[in-house]
N, C-alpha and C positions, 0 to 999 in steps of 0.2 A: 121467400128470399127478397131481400128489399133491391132497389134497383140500385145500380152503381150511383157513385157520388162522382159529379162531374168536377175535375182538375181546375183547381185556382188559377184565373185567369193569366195571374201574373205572374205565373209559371208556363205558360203556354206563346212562348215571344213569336213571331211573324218569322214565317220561313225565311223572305229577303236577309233579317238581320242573320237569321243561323245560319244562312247560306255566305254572307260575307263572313261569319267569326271563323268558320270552317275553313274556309279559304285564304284566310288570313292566315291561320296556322298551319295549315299546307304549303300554302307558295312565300309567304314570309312578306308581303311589302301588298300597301295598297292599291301602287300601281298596278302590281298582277292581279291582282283582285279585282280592282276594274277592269281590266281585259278579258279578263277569263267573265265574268258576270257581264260586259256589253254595258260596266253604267260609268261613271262619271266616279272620279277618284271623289268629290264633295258629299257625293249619294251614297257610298258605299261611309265613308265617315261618318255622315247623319244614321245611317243603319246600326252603326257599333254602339256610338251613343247611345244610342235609344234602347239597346238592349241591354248597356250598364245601367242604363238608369229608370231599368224596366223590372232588372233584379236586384237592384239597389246594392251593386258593388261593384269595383274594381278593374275590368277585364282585360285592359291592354294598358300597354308601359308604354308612354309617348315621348319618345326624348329627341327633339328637332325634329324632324323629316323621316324618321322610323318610327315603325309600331312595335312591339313586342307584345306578346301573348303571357299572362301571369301564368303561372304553373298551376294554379286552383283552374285558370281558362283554359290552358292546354289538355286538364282533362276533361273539363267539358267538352272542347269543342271534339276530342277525340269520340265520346258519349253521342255526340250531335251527327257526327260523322255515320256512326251505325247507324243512328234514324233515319237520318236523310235517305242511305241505303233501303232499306226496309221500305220507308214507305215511295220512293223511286219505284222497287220490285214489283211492291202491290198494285201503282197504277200502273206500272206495263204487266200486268196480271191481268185485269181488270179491263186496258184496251185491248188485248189481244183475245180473249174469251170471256166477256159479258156476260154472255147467258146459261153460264155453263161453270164446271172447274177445273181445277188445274188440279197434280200432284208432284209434289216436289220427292224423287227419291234417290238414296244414297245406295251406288251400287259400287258392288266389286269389279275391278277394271276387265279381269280375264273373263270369268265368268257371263256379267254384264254385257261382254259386247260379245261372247260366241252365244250365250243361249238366251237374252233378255232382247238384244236388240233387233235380232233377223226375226224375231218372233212380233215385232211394235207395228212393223208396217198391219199387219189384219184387224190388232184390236184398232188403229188409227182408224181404219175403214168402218170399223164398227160403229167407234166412238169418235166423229170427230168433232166431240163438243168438248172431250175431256184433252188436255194439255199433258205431257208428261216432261218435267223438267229432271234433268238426271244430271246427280256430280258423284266425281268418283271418291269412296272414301276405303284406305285400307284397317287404317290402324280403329279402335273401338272408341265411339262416342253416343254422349248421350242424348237422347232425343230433346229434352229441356234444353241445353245446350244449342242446337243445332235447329235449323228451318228444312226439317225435313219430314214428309208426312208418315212413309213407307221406307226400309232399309232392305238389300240385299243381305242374307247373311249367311255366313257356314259358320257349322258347330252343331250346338243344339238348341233346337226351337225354345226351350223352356227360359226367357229371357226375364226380368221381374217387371213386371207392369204393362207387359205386351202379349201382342198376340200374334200368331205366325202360322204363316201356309208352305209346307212341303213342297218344294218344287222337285229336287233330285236329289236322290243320294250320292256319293261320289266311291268312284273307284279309281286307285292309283294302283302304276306302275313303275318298278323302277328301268330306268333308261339311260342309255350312252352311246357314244359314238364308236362306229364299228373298230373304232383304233385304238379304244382303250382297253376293248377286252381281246386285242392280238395277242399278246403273250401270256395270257390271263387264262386260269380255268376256272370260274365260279359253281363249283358240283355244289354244294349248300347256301346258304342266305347266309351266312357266318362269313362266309370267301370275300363278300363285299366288304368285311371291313377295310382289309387291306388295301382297299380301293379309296382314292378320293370322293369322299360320300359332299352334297351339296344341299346346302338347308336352304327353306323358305321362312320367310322371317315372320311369315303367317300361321306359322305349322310348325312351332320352335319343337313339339314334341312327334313328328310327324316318323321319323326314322325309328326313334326307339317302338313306337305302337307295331310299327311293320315290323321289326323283330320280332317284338315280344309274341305278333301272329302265327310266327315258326317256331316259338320257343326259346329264341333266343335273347337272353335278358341282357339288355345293355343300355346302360344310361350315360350321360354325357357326352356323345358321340360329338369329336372331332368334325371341321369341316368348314368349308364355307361358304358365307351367308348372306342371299338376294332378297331383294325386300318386294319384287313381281316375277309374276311368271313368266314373261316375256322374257328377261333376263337370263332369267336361270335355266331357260329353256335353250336361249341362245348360248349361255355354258356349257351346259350338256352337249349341243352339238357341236361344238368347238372341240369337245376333249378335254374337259376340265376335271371331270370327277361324272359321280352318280346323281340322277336326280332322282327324287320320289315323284310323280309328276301324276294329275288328274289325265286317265286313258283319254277322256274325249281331245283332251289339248295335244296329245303328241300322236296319235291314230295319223294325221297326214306324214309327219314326217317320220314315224315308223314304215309306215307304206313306201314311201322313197328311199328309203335307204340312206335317211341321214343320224339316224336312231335308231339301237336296237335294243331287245329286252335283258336285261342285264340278271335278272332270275325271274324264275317264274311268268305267271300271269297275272291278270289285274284284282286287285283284292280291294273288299270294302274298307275304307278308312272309317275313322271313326264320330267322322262328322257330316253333314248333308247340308245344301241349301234352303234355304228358308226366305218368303218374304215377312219381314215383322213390320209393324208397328204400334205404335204405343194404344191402351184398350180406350183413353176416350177420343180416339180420332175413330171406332169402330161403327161408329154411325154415319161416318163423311159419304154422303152418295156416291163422289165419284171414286175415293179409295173403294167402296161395296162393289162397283162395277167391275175396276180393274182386279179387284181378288177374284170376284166370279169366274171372268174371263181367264185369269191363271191358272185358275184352277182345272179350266179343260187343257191347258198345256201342261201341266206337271203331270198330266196322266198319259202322257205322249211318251213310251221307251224304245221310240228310236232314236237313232242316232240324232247327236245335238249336230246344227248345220254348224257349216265351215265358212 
């Protein structure tokens, strides 16, 4: 494989200029731009210049005492703006852990913080060369897309281009607050329709799969719809309806008596937790460390902490 072809110089302009045209089209005038930058309204103008006439066009509209940004500029500087970003992250990457790595991962927010984070403090002890950066993400994105090395996920591990570690299966429950089923007699899993049922906007097909486990076939199921489980959680205990709800996240407030089980007991759904990521990040030493180390927590079946 030959070696990269290193980028045409003059395509490659001095951060000072990308850092004033950036700023230009953020705050709108030179004088902010000087401010915010610590230079000299005449330095920051010598800067613009020099990068019109570094790319041999156009970049700002000067009409008296204003500047304007051309619209071919405003998407650059918009382009420049991610860089700046990016490569800002990598050197506070880079001073913060030198000798060592970091993982950037995308976790689910419920999940993430009961079973992912009371568990970080041991491997931190373990590992405190490796960094773990964590953002939360719900809806599905893709790792090309996104700066992230490792992803939380439910469903199923067979994802295209990745690879994934089993952390937990899950088991749901449906639940309510003890007021809703006072006049109520739910003798079958069919008696909840006529209940306010309450969907997760992660789990669009979450209720009919629970049916369909009693035999009860029903699609389309009325109701309505929270997009975390903190929410919906807090619906439920209001008295809003039913929730289908993971047993480990409502166990404390079933025990207090602000939740009760609305049929049944807790049954496997039809999806599980997973760490993925993509197959050639599979060689990252410090991704290799953190799956190892997971891997003796996913064989853990007690109770997730609180």
């Amino acid at each position: 494989m030959s070696a990269p072809r290193p980028t045409a110089r003059r395509y490659l302009p001095s951060i000072a200029s990308l850092r004033a045209l950036e700023a230009l089209d953020r705050l709108g005038s030179a004088t902010a731009v000087a401010e915010e930058l610590s230079q000299t309204q005449s330095a920051v103008s010598r800067q613009l210049q020099a990068l019109e006439t570094q790319l041999g066009t156009t970049l700002i509209i000067r009409d008296r005492k204003q500047m304007k940004l051309t619209p071919a500029a405003a998407d650059y500087a918009a382009s420049v703006r991610e860089a700046l970003d990016i490569i800002a992250k990598s050197s506070l990457k880079v001073q913060v852990n030198p000798d060592s790595g970091s993982l950037n991962l995308a976790i689910l927010p419920t999940f993430g913080m009961r079973w992912l984070v009371p568990r970080l403090a041991e491997f931190a002890k373990l590992h405190p060369e490796i960094t773990i950066n964590m953002s939360t993400r719900i809806k599905p994105f893709s790792f090309s897309d996104e700066p992230f090395d490792a992803a939380l996920h439910f469903g199923s591990g067979d994802l295209p281009g990745c690879e994934a570690l089993l952390l937990k299966p899950e088991h749901v429950v449906p639940v309510c607050a003890p007021s809703l089923l006072a006049d109520e007699v739910v003798a079958h899993p069919r008696d909840l329709l006529s209940l306010p049922l309450l969907h997760i906007e992660t789990r669009p097909d979450a209720w009919a799969q629970w049916f369909a486990s009693y035999g009860v076939a029903e699609t389309g199921i009325a109701g309505t719809l929270y997009d975390q489980f903190s929410t919906i959680t807090q619906a439920a205990i209001h008295g809003l309806g039913v929730a289908l709800l993971p047993d480990y996240l409502v166990a404390q407030d079933l025990a207090q008596g602000r939740l009760v089980h609305a049929y049944g007991a807790a049954t496997r759904s039809l999806g599980s937790y997973y760490l993925v990521w993509p197959v050639e990040r599979s060689r990252d030493p410090a991704l290799r460390t953190f799956c190892d180390w997971l891997a003796t927590q996913a064989e853990d079946e007690d109770a997730l902490p609180r």
